[in-house]
N, C-alpha and C positions, 0 to 999 in steps of 0.2 A: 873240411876247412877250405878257406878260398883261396886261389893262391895270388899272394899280391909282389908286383916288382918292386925292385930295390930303384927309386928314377934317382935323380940329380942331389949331391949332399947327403946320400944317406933317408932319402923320405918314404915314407911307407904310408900309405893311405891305411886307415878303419874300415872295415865293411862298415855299410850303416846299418848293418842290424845289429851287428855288435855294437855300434855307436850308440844306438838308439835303446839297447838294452841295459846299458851300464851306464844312461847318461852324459855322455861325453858329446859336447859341441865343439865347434872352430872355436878356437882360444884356450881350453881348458889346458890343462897339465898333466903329464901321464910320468910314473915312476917306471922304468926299469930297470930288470933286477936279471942276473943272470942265471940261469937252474943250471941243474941235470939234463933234464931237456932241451934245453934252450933259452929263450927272453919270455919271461914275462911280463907284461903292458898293465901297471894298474891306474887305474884314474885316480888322482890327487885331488884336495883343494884347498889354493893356495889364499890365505889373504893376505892383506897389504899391511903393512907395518904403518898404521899410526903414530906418531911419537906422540907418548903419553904428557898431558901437560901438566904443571908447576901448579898444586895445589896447597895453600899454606896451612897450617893447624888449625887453623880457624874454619877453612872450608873443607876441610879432612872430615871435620866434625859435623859440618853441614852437610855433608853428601852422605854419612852412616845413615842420619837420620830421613835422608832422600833415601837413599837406598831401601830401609826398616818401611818406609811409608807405601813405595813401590810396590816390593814383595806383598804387603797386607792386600792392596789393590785389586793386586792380580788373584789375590786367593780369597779374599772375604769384600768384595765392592763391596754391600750393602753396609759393613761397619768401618769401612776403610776410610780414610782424611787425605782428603789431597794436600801437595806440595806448597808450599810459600812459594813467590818471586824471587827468594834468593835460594831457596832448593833446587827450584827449577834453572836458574841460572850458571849453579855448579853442577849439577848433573850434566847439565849440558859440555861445562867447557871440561869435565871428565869424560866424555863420549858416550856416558850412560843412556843419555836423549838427545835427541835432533831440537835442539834450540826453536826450530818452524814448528813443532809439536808441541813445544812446552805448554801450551795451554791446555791443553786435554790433561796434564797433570795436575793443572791449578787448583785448590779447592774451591771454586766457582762452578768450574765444572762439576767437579767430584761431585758436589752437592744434585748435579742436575743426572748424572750418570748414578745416585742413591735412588733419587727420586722415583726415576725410568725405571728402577729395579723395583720399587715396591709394588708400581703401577701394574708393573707386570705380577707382580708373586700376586697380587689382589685379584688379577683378574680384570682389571683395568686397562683391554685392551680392544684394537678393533682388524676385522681382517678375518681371516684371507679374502681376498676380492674377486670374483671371477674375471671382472673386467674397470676400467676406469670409471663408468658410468656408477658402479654400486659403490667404488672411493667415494666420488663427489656427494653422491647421496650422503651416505654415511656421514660426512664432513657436516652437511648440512643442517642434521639433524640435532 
């Protein structure tokens, strides 16, 4: 074990290999805890408290069904329905989705991210390339 000095306020430097093993960067947060032995050092991770915002019955209701459309997405794209403009809208101002994303939700997309999928299940694809020259070709053709 390395032996590290106690400098100014109580500060105690990381090996970096133990940094490097467990993760731990400049910023992060460490718990400790007193033993039998002595301190033990665990890495934490802390997030930040968003306050939750003021959603009314009405978009309570809207966001179940964001939510219900979401989960399908993520598990069955190929029969899954994307989101309305106002799904997308309260998911958003519930923190479910980044409002600059919301389009990748939209069913416009959706539609085009179905498509992409069957192209591919078909067989309906092109690639790998060895080099850009056999891309352009291929495009060409």
């Amino acid at each position: 074990m390395p032996l590290r000095k106690v400098r100014k306020f109580y500060q105690v430097s990381l090996p970096a290999r133990l940094s490097k093993k467990f993760g731990i960067a400049e910023g992060d947060y460490v718990e400790m805890e007193e033993t039998e032995d002595g301190i033990l050092v665990k890495p934490v991770t802390v997030t930040e408290r968003v306050p939750a915002a003021r959603l009314t019955l009405k978009e309570q209701r809207i966001l179940e069904k964001a939510r219900a459309k979401m989960a399908k997405i993520k598990v069955d794209l190929a029969s899954a329905k994307g989101l309305t403009k106002e799904e997308v809208r309260v998911a958003a101002k519930a923190g479910l989705i980044d409002l600059e994303q919301g389009w990748w939700w939209l069913e416009p997309w959706q539609k085009k991210e179905r498509d992409a999928e069957a192209d591919v299940k078909a067989g309906r694809v092109s690639g790998p390339f060895e080099n850009v020259e056999e891309l352009i070709t291929d495009l060409h053709a």
